[in-house]
KOLGU-4560 file (N, C-alpha, C; in nm, 3 decimals, padded with zeros to 5 digits):
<recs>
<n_xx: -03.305 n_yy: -04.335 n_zz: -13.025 ca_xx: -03.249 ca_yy: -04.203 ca_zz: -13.003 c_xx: -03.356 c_yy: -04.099 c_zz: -13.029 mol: A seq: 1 type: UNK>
<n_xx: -03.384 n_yy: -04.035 n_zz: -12.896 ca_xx: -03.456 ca_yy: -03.904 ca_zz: -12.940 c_xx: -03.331 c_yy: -03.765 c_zz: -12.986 mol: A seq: 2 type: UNK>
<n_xx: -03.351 n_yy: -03.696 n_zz: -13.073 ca_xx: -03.280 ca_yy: -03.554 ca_zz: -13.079 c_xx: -03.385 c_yy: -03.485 c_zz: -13.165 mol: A seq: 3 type: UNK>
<n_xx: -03.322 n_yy: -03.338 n_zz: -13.141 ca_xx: -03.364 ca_yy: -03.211 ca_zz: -13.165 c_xx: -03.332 c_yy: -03.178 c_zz: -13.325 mol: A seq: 4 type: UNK>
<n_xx: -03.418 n_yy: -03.114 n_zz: -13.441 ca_xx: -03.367 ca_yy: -03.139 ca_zz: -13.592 c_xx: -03.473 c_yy: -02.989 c_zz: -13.580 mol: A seq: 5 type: UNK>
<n_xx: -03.423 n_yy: -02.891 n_zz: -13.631 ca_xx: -03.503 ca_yy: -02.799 ca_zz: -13.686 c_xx: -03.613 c_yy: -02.750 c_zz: -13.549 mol: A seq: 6 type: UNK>
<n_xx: -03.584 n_yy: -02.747 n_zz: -13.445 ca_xx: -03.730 ca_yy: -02.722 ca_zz: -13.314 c_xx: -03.801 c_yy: -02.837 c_zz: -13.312 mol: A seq: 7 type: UNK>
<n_xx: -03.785 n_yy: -02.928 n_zz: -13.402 ca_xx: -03.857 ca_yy: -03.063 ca_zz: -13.398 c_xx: -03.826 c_yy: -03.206 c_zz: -13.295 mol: A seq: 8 type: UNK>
<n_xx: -03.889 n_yy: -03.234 n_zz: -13.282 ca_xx: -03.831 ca_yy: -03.383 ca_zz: -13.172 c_xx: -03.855 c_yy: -03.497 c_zz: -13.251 mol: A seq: 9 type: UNK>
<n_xx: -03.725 n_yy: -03.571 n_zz: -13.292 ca_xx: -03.726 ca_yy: -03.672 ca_zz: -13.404 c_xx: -03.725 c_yy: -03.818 c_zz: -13.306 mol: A seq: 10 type: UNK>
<n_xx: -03.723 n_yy: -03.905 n_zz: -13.365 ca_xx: -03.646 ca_yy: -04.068 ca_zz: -13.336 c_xx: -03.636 c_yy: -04.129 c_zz: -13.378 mol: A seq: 11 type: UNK>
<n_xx: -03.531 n_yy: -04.189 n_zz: -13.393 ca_xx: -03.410 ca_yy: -04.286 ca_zz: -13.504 c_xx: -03.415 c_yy: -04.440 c_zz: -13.428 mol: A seq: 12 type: UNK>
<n_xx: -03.493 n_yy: -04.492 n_zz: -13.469 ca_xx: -03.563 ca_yy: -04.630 ca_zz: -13.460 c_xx: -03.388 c_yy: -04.735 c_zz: -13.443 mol: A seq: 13 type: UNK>
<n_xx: -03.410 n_yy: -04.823 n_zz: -13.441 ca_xx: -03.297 ca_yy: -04.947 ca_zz: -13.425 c_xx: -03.281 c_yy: -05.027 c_zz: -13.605 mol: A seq: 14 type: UNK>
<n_xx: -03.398 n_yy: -04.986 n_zz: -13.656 ca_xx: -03.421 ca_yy: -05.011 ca_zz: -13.809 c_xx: -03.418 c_yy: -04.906 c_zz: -13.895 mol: A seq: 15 type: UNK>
<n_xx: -03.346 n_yy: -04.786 n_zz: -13.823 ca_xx: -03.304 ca_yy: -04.626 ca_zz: -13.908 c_xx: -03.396 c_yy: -04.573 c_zz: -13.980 mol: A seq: 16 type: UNK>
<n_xx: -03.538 n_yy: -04.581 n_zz: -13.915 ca_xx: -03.647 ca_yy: -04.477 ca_zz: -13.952 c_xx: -03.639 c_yy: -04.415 c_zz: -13.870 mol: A seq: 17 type: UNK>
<n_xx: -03.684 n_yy: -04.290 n_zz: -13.923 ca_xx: -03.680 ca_yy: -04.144 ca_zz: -13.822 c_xx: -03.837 c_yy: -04.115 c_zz: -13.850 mol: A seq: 18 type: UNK>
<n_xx: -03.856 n_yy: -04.019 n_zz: -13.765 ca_xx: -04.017 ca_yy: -04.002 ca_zz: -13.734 c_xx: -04.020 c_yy: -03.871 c_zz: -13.665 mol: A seq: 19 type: UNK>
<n_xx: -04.092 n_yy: -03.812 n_zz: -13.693 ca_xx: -04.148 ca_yy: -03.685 ca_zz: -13.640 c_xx: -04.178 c_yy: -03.702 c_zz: -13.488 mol: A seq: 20 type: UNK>
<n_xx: -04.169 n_yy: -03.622 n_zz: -13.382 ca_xx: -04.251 ca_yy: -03.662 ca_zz: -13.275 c_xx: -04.324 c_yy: -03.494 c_zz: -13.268 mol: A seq: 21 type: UNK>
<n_xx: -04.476 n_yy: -03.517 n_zz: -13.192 ca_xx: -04.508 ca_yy: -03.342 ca_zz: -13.136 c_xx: -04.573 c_yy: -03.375 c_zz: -12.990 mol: A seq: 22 type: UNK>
<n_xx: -04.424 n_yy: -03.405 n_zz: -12.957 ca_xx: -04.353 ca_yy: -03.444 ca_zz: -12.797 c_xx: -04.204 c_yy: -03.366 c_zz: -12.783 mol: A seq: 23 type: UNK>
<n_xx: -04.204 n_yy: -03.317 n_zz: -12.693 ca_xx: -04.106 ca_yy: -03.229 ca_zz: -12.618 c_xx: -03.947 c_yy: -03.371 c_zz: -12.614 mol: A seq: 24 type: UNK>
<n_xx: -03.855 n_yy: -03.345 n_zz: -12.601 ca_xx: -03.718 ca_yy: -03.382 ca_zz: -12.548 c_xx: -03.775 c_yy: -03.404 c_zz: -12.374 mol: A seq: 25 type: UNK>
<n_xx: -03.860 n_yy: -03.301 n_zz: -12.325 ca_xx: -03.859 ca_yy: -03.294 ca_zz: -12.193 c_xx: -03.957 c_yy: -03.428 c_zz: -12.145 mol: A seq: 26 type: UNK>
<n_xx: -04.082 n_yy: -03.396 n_zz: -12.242 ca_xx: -04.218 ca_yy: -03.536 ca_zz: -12.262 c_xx: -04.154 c_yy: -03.658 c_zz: -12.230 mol: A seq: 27 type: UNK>
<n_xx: -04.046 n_yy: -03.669 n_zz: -12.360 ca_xx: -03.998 ca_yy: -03.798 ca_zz: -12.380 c_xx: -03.944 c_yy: -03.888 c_zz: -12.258 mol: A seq: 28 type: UNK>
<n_xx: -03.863 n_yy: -03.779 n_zz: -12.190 ca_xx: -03.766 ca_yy: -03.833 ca_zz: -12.080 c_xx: -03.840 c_yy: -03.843 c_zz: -11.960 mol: A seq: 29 type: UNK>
<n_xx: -03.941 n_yy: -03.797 n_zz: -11.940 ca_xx: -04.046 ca_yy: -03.793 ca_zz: -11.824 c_xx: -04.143 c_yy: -03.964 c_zz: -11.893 mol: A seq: 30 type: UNK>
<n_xx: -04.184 n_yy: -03.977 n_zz: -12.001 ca_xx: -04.228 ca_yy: -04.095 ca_zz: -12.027 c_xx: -04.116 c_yy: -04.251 c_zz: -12.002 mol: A seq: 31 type: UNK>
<n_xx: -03.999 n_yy: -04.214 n_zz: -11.989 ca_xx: -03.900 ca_yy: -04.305 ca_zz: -12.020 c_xx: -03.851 c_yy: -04.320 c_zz: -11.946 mol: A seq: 32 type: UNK>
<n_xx: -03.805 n_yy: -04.308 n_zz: -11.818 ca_xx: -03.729 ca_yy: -04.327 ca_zz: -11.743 c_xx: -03.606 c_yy: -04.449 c_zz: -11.713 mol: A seq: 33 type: UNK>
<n_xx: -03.501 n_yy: -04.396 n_zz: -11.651 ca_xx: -03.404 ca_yy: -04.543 ca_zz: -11.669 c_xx: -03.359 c_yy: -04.576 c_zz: -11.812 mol: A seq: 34 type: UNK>
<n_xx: -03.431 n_yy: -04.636 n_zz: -11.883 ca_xx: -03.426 ca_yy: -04.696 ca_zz: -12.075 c_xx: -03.292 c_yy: -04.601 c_zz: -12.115 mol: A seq: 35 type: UNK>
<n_xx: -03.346 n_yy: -04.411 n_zz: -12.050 ca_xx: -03.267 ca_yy: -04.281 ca_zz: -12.186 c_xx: -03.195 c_yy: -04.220 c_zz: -12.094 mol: A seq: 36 type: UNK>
<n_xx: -03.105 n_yy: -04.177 n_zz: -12.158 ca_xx: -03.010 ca_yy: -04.098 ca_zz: -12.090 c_xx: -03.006 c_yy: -03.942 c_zz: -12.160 mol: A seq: 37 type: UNK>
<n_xx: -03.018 n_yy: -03.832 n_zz: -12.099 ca_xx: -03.036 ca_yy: -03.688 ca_zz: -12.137 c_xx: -02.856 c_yy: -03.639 c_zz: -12.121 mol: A seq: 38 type: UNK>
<n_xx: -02.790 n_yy: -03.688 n_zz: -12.268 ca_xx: -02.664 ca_yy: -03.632 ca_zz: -12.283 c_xx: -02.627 c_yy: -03.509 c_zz: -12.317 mol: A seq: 39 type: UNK>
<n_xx: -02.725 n_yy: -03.423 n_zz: -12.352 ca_xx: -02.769 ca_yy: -03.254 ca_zz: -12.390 c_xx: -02.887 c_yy: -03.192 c_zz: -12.400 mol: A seq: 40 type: UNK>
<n_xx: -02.898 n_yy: -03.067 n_zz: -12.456 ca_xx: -02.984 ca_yy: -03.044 ca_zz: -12.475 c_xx: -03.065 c_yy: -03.108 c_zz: -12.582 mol: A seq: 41 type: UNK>
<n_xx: -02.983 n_yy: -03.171 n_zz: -12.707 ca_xx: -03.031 ca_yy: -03.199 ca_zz: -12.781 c_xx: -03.089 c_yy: -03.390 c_zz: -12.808 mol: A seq: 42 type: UNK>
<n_xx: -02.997 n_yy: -03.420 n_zz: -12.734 ca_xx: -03.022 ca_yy: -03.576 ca_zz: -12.722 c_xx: -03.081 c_yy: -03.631 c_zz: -12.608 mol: A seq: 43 type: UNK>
<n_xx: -03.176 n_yy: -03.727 n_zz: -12.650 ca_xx: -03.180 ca_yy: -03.864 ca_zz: -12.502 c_xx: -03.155 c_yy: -04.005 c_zz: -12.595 mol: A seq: 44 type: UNK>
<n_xx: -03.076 n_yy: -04.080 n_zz: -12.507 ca_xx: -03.018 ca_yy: -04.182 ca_zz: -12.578 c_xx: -03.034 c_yy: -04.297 c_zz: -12.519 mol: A seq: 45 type: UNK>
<n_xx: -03.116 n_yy: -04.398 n_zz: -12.605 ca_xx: -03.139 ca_yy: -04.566 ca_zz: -12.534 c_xx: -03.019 c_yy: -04.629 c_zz: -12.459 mol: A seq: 46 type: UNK>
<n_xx: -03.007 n_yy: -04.672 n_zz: -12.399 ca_xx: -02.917 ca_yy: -04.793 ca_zz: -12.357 c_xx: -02.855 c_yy: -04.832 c_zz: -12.427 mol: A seq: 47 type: UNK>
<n_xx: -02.941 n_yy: -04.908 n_zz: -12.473 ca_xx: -02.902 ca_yy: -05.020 ca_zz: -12.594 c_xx: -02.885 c_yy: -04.973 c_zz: -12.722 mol: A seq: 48 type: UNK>
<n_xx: -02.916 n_yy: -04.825 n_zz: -12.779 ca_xx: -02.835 ca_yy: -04.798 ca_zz: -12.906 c_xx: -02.723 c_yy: -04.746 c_zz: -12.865 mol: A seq: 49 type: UNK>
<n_xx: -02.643 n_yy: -04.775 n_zz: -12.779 ca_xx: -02.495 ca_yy: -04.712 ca_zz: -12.704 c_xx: -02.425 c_yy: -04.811 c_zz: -12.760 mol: A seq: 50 type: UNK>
<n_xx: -02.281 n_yy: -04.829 n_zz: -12.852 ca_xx: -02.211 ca_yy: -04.884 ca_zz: -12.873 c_xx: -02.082 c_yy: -04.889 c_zz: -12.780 mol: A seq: 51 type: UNK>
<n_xx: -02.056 n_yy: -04.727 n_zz: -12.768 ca_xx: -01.925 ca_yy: -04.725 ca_zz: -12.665 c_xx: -01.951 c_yy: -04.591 c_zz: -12.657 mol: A seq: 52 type: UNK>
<n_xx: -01.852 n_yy: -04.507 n_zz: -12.592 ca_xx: -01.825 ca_yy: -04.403 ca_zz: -12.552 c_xx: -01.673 c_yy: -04.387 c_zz: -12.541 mol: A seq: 53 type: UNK>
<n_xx: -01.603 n_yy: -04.247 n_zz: -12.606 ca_xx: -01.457 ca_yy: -04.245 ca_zz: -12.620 c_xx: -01.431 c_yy: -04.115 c_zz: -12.531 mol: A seq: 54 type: UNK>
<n_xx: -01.324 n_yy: -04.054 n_zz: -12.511 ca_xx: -01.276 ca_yy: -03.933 ca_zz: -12.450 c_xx: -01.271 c_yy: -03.807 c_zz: -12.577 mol: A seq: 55 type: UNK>
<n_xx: -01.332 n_yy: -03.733 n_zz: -12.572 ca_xx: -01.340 ca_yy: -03.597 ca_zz: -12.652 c_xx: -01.310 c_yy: -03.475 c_zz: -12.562 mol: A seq: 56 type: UNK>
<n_xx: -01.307 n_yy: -03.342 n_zz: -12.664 ca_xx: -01.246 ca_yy: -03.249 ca_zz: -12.566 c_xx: -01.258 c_yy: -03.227 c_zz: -12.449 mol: A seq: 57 type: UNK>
<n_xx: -01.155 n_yy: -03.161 n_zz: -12.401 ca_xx: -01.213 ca_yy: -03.077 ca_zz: -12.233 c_xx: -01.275 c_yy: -03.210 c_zz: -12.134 mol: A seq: 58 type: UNK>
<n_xx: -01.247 n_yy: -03.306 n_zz: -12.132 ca_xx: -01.306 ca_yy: -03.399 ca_zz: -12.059 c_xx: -01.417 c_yy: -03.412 c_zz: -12.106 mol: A seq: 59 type: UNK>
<n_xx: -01.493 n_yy: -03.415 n_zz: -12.204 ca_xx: -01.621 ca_yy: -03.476 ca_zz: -12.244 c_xx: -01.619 c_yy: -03.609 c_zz: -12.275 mol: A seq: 60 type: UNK>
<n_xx: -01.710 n_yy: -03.669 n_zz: -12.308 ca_xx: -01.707 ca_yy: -03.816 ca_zz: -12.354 c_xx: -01.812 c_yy: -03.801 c_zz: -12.484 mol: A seq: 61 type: UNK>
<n_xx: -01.763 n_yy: -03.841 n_zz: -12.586 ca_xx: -01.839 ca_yy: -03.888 ca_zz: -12.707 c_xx: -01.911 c_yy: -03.999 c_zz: -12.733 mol: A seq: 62 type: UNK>
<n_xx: -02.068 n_yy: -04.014 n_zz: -12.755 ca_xx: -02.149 ca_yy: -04.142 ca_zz: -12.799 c_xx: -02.154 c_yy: -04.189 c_zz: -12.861 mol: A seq: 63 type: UNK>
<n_xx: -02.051 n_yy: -04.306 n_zz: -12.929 ca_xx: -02.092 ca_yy: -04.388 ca_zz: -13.085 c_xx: -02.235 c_yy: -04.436 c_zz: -13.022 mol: A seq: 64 type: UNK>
<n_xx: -02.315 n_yy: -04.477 n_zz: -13.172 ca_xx: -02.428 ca_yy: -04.546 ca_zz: -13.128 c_xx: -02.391 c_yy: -04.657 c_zz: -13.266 mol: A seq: 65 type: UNK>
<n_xx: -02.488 n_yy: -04.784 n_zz: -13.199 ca_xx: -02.498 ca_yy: -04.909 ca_zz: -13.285 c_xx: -02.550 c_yy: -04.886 c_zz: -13.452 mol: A seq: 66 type: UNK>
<n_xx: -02.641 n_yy: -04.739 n_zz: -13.429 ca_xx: -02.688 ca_yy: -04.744 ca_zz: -13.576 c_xx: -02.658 c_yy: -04.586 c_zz: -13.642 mol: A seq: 67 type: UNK>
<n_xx: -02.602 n_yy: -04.636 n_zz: -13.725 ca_xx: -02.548 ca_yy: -04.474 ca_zz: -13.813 c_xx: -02.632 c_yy: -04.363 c_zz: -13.769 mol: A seq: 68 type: UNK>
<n_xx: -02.539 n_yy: -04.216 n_zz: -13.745 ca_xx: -02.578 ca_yy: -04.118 ca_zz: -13.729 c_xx: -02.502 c_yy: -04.026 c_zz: -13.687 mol: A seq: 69 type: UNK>
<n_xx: -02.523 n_yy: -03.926 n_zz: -13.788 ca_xx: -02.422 ca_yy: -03.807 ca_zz: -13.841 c_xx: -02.377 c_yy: -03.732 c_zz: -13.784 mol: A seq: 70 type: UNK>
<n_xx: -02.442 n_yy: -03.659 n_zz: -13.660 ca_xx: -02.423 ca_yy: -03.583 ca_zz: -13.548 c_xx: -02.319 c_yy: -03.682 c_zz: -13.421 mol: A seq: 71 type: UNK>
<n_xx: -02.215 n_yy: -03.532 n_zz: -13.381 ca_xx: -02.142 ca_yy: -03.598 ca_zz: -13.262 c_xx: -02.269 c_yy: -03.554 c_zz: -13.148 mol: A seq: 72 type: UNK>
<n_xx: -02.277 n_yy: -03.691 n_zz: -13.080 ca_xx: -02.364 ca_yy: -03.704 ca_zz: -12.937 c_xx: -02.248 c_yy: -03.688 c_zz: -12.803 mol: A seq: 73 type: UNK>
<n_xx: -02.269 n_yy: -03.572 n_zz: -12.762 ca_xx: -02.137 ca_yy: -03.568 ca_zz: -12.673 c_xx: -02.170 c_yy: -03.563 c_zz: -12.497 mol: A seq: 74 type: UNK>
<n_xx: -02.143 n_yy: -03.566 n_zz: -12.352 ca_xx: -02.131 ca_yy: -03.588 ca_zz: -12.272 c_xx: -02.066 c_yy: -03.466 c_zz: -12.232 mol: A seq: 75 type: UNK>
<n_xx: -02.106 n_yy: -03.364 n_zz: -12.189 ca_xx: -02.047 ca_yy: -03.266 ca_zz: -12.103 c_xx: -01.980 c_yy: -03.327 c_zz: -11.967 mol: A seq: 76 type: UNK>
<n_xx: -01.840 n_yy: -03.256 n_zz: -11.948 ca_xx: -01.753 ca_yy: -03.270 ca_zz: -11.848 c_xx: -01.826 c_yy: -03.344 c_zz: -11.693 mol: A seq: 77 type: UNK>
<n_xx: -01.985 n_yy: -03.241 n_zz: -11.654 ca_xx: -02.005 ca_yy: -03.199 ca_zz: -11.563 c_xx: -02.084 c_yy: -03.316 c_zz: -11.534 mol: A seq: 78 type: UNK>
<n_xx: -02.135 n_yy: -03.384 n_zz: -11.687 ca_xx: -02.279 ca_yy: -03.506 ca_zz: -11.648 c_xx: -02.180 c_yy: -03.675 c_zz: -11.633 mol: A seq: 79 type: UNK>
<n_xx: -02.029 n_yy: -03.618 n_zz: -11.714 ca_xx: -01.979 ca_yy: -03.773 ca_zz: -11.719 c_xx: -01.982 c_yy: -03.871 c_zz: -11.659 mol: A seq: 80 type: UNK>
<n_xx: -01.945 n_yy: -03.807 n_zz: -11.495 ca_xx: -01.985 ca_yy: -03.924 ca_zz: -11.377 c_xx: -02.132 c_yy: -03.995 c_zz: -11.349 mol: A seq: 81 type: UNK>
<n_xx: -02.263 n_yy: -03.938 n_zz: -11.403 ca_xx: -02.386 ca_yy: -03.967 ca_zz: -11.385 c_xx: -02.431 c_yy: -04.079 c_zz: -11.516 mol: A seq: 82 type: UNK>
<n_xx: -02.347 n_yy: -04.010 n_zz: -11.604 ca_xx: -02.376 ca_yy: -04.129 ca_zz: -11.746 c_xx: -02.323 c_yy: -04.219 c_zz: -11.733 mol: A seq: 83 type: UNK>
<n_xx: -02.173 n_yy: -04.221 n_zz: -11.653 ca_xx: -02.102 ca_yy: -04.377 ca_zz: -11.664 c_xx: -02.143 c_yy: -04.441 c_zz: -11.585 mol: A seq: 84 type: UNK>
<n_xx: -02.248 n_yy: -04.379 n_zz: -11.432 ca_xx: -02.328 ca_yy: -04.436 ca_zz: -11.357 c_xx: -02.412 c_yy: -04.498 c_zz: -11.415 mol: A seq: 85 type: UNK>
<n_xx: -02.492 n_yy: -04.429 n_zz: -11.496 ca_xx: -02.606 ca_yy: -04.454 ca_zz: -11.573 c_xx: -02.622 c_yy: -04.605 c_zz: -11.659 mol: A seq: 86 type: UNK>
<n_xx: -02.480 n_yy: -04.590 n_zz: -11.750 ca_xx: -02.448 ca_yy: -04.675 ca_zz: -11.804 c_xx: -02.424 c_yy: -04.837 c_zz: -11.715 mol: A seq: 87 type: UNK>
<n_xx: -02.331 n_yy: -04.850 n_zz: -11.605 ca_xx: -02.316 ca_yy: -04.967 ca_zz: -11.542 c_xx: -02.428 c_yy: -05.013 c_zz: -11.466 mol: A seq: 88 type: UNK>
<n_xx: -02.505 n_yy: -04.910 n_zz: -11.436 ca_xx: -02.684 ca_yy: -04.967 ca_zz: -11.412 c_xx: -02.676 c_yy: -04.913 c_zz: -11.236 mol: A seq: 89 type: UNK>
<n_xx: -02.598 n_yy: -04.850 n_zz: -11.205 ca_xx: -02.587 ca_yy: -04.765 ca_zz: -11.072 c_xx: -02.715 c_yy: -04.669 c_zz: -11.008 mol: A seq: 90 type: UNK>
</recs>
């Protein structure tokens, strides 16, 4: 998981180290392609740290992920159809 902490660009490893990056949200997703999914402004999210996804307000969809983390990762109304694309490998 890349996200946004303070103007900073962090990532939360599969072994729950976090790390500084002085790489953009924008860097990241241009290096990554396919692997991340850009669920906001603040997140891009692996594949594979995706546990599920539930229904939250207003038609959004919410991101559990496989490894603890405190922030709701949410799915705007407008991207849902592109993530659940995203997700089945479409």
């Amino acid at each position: 998981l890349f996200f946004i902490k303070e103007d900073v660009t962090h990532i939360l490893t599969f072994d729950r180290r976090e790390y500084k990056l002085n790489k953009s949200l924008e860097e990241m997703e241009r290096l990554s392609p396919g692997s991340f999914f850009r669920a906001n402004r603040q997140f891009l999210v692996n594949r594979r740290a995706i546990k599920d996804s539930s229904q939250y307000f207003a038609r959004k969809l919410a991101v559990n992920l496989v490894v603890p983390f405190e922030e709701k990762i949410t799915i705007s109304k407008t991207k849902v159809t592109e993530y659940l694309n995203w997700l089945s490998g479409h």
